[in-house]
KOLGU-4560 file (N, C-alpha, C; in nm, 3 decimals, padded with zeros to 5 digits):
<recs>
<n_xx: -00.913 n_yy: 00.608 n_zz: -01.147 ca_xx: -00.799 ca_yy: 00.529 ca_zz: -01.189 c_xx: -00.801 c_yy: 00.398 c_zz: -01.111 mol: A seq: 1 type: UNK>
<n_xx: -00.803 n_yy: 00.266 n_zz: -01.177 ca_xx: -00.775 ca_yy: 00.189 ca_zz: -01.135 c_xx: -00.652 c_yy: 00.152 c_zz: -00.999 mol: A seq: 2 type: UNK>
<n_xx: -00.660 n_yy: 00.069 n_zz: -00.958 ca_xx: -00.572 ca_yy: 00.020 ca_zz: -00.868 c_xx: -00.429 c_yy: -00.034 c_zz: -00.917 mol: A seq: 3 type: UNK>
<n_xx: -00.470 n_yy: -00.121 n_zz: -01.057 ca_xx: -00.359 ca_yy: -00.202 ca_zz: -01.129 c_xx: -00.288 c_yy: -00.063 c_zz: -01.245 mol: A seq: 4 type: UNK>
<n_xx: -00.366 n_yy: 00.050 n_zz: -01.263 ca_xx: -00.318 ca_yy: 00.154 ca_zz: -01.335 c_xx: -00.241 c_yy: 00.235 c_zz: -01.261 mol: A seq: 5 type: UNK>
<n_xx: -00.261 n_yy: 00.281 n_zz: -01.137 ca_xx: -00.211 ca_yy: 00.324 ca_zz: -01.058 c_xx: -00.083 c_yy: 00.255 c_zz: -00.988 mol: A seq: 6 type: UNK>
<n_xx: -00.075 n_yy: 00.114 n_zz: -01.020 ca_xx: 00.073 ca_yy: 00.097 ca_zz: -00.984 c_xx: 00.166 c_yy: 00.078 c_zz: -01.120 mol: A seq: 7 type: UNK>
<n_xx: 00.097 n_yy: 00.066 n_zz: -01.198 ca_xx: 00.176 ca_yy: 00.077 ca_zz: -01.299 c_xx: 00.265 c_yy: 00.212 c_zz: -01.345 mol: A seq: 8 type: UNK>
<n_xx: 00.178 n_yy: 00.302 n_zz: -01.280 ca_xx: 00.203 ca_yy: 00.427 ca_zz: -01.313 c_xx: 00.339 c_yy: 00.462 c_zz: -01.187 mol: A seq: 9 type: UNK>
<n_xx: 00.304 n_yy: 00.413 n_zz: -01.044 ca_xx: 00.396 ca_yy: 00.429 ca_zz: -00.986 c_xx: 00.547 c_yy: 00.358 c_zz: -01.004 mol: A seq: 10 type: UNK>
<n_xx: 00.486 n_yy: 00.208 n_zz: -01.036 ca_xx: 00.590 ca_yy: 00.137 ca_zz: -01.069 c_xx: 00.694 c_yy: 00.242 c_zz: -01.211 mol: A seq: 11 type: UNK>
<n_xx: 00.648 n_yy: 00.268 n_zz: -01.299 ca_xx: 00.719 ca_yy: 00.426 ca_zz: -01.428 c_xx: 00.833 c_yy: 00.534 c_zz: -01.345 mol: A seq: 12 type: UNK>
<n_xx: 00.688 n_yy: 00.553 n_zz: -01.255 ca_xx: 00.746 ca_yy: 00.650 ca_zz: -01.152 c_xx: 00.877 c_yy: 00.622 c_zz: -01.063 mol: A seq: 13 type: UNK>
<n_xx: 00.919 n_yy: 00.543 n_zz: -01.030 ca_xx: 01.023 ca_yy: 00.475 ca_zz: -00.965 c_xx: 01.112 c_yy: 00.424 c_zz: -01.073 mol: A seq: 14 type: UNK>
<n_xx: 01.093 n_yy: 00.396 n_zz: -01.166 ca_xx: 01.206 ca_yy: 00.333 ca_zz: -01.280 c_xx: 01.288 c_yy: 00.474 c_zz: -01.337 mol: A seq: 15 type: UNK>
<n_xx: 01.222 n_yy: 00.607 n_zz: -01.343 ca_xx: 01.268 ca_yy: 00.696 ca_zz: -01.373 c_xx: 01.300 c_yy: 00.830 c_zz: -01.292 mol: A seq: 16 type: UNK>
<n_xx: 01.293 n_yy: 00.791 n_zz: -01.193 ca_xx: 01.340 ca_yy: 00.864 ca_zz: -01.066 c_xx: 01.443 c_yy: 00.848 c_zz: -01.055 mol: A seq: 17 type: UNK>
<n_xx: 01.552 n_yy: 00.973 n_zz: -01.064 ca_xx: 01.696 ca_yy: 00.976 ca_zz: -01.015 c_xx: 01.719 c_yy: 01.024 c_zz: -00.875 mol: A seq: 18 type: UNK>
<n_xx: 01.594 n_yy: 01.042 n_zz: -00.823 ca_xx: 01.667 ca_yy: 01.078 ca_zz: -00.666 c_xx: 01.505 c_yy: 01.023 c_zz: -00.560 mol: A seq: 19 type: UNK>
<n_xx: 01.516 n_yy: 01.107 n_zz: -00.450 ca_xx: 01.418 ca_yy: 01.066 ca_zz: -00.365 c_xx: 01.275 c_yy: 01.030 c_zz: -00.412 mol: A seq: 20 type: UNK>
<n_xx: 01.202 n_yy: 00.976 n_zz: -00.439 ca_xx: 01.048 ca_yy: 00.937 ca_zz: -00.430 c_xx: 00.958 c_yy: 00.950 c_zz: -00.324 mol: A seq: 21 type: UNK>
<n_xx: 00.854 n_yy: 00.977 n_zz: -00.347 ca_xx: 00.734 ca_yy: 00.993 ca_zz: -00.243 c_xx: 00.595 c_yy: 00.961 c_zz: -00.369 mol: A seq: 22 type: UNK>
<n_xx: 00.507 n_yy: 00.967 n_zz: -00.246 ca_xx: 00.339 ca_yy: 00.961 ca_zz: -00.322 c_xx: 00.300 c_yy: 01.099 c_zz: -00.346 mol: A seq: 23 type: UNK>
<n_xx: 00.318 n_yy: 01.184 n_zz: -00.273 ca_xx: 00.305 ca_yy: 01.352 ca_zz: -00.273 c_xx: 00.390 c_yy: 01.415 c_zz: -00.428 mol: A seq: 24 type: UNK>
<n_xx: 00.557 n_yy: 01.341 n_zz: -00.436 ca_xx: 00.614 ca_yy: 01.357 ca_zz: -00.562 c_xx: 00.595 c_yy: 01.332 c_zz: -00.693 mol: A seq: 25 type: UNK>
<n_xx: 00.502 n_yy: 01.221 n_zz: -00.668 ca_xx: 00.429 ca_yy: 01.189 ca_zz: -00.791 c_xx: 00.282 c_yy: 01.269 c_zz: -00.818 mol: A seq: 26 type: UNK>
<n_xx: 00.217 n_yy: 01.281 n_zz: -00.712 ca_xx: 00.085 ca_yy: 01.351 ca_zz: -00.767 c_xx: 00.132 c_yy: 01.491 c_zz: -00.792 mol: A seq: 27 type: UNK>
<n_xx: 00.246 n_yy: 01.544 n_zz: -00.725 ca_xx: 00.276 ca_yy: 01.689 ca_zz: -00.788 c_xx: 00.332 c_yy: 01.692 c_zz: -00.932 mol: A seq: 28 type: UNK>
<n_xx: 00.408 n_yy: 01.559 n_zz: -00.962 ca_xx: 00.446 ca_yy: 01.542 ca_zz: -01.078 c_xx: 00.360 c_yy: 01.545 c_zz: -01.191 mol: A seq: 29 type: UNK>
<n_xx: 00.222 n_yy: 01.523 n_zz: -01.156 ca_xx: 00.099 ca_yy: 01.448 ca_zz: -01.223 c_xx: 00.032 c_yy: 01.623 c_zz: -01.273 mol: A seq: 30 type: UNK>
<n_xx: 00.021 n_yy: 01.685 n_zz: -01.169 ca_xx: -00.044 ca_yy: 01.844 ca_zz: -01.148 c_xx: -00.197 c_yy: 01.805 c_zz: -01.086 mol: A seq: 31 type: UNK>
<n_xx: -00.135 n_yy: 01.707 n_zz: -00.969 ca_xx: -00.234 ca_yy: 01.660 ca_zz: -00.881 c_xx: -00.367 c_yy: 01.592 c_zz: -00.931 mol: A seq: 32 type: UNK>
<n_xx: -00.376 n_yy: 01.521 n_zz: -01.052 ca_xx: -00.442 ca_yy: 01.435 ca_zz: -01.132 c_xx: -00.537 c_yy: 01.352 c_zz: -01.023 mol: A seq: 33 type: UNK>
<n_xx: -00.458 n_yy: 01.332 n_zz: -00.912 ca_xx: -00.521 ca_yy: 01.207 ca_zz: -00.804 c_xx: -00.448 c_yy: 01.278 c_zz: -00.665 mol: A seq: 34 type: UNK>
<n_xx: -00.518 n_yy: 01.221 n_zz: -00.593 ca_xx: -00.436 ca_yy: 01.271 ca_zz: -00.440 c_xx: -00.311 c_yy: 01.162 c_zz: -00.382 mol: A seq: 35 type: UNK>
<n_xx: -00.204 n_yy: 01.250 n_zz: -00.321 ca_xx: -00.126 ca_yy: 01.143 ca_zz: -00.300 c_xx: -00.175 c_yy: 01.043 c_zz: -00.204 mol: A seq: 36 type: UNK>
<n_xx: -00.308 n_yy: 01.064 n_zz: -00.144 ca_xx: -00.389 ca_yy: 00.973 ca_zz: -00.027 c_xx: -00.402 c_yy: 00.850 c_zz: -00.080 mol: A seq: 37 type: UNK>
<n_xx: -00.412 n_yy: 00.836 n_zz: -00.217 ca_xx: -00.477 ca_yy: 00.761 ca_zz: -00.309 c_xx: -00.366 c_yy: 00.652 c_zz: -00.306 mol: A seq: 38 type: UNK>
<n_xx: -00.212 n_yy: 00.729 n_zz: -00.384 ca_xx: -00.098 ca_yy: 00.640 ca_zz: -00.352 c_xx: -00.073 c_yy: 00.558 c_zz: -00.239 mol: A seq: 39 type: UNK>
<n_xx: -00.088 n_yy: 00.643 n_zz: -00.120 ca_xx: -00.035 ca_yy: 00.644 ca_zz: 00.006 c_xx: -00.118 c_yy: 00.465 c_zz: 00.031 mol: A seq: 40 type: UNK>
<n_xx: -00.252 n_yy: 00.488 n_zz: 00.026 ca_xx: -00.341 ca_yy: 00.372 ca_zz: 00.029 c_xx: -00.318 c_yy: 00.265 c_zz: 00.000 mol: A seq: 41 type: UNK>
<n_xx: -00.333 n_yy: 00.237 n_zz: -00.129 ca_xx: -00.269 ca_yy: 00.187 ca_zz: -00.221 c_xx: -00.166 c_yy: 00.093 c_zz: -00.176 mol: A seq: 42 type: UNK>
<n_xx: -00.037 n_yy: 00.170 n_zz: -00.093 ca_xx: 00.120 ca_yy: 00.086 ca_zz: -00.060 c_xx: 00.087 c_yy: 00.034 c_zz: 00.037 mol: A seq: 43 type: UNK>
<n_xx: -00.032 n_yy: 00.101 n_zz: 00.124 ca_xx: -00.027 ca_yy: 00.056 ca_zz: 00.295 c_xx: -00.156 c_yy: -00.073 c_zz: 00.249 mol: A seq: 44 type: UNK>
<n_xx: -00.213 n_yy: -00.101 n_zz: 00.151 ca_xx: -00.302 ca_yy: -00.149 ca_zz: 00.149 c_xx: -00.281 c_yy: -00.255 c_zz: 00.078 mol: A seq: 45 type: UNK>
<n_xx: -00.191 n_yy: -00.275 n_zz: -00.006 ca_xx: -00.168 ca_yy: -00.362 ca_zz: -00.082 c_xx: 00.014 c_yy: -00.385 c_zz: -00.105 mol: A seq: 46 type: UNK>
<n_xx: 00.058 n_yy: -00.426 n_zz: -00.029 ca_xx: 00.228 ca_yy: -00.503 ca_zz: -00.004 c_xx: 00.255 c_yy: -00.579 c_zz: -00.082 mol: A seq: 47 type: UNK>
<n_xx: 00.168 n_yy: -00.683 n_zz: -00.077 ca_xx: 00.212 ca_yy: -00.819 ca_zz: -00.184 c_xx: 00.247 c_yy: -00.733 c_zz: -00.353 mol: A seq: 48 type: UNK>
<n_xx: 00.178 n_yy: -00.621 n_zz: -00.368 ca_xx: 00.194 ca_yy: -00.563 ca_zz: -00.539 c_xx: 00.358 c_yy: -00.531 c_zz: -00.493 mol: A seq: 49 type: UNK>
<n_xx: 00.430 n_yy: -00.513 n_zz: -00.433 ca_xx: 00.588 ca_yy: -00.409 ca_zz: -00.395 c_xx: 00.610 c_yy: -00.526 c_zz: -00.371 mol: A seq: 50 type: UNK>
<n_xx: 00.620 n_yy: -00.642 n_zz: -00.332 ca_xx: 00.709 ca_yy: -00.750 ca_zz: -00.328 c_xx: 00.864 c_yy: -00.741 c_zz: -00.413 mol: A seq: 51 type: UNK>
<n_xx: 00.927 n_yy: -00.823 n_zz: -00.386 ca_xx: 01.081 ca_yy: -00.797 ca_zz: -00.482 c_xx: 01.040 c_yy: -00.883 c_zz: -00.619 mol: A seq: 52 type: UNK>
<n_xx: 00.978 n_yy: -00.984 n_zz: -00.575 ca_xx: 00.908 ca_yy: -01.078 ca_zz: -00.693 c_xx: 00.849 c_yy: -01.011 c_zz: -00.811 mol: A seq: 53 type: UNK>
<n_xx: 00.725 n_yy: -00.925 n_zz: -00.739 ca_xx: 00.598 ca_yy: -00.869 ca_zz: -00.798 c_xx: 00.698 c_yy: -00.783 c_zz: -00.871 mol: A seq: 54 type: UNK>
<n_xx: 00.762 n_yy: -00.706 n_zz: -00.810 ca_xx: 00.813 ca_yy: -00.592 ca_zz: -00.846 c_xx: 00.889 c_yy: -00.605 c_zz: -00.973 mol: A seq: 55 type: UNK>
<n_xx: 00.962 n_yy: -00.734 n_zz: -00.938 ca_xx: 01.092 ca_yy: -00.754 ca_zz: -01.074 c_xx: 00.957 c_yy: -00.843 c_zz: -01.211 mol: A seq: 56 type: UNK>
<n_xx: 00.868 n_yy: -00.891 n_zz: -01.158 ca_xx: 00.813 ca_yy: -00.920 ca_zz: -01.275 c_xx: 00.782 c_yy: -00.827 c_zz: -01.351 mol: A seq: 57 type: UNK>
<n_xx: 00.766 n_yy: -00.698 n_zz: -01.327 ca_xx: 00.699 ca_yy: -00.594 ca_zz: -01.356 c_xx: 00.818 c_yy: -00.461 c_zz: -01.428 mol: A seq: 58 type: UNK>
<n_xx: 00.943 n_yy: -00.554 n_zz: -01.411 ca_xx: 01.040 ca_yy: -00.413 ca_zz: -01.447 c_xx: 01.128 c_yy: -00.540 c_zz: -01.551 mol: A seq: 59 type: UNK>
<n_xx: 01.121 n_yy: -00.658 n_zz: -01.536 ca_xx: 01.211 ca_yy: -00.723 ca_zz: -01.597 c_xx: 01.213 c_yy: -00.713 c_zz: -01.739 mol: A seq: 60 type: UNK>
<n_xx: 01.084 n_yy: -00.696 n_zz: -01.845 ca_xx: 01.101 ca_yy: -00.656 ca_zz: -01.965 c_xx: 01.136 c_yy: -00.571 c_zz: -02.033 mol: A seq: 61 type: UNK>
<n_xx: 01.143 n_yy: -00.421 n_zz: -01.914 ca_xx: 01.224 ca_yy: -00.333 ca_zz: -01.945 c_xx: 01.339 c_yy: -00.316 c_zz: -01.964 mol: A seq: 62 type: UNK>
<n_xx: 01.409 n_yy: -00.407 n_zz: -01.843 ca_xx: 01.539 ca_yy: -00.405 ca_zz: -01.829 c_xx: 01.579 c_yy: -00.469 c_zz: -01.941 mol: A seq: 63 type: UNK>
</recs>
């Protein structure tokens, strides 16, 4: 899975979450499809994608 698929997927993951989130919550959500290491990486590795900017560009057409 891509990098840009993988936040897209998290970014889903967070729009439809009614309570706590994690990277572990999502790959259990998944039936462990990917490891949550993968997520975990991912956030610690790449910040600028979670920006409030990045972020709202990315949820604003939904809304």
């Amino acid at each position: 899975m891509s990098e840009q698929n993988l936040f897209d997927l998290y970014v889903d993951y967070l729009m439809v979450s009614t309570g706590q989130v994690s990277a572990t919550g999502l790959a259990a959500l998944l039936d462990d499809t990917f490891s949550h290491d993968k997520v975990t990486r991912m956030l610690s590795q790449s910040p600028d994608l979670f920006s409030p900017a990045h972020y709202w560009k990315r949820v604003k057409p939904i809304v």
